[in-house]
Structure formats: structure tokens, C-alpha cells
C-alpha positions as CSV (number, residue, x, y, z in Angstrom):
1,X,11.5,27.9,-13.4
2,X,8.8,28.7,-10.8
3,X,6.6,25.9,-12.9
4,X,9.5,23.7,-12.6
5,X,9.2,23.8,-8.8
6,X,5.4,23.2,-8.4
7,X,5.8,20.3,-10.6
8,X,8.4,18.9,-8.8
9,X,6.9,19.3,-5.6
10,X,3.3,18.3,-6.7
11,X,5.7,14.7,-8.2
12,X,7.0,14.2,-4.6
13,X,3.7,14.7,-3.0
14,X,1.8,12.0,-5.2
15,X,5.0,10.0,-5.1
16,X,4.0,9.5,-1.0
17,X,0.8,8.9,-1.6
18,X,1.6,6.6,-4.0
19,X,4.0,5.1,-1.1
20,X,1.3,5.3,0.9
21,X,-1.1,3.6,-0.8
22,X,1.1,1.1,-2.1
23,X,2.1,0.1,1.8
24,X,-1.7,-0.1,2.6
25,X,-2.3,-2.6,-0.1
26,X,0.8,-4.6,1.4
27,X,-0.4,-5.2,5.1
28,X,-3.8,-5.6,3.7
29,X,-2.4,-8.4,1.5
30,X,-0.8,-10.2,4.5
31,X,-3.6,-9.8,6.9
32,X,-6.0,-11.4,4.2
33,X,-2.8,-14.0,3.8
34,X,-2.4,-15.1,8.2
35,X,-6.9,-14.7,7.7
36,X,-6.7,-17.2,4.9
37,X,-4.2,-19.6,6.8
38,X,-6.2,-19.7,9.8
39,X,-9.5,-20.6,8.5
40,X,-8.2,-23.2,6.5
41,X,-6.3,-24.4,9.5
42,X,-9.2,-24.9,11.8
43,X,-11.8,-25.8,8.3
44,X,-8.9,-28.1,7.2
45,X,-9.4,-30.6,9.9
């Protein structure tokens, strides 16, 4: 049982990093997205 535990906890752990990382890789996404729109904005005219 006491290996049970650690595993669970060590899942729930890398599960938030995973959440973490996974939310990181989201804003970046939209930044590079608005970054993107802008440039061509001003290079589109």
C-alpha cells in the first residue's frame, strides 16, 4: 500500500507540471498568434 501512495502522489505532481507546461505552451501560442497579426498588419500595407 505505502507504494501505492508515492505513486499516486508522484502521478499528481507530474500531472501539474504537465498542466503547467501545457498552459505555458498556450499563452505562448497566442502571443506568437496577436505578434503574427501585428506585423502582417503594419507589413501588409
Amino acid at each position: 500500500m505505502g507504494k501505492n501512495i508515492k505513486g499516486t502522489r508522484h502521478t499528481k505532481k507530474e500531472e501539474k507540471q504537465a498542466q503547467k507546461v501545457l498552459v505555458i505552451i498556450a499563452v505562448s501560442a497566442l502571443i506568437l498568434l496577436l505578434m503574427m497579426l501585428i506585423g502582417y498588419s503594419f507589413l501588409g500595407q
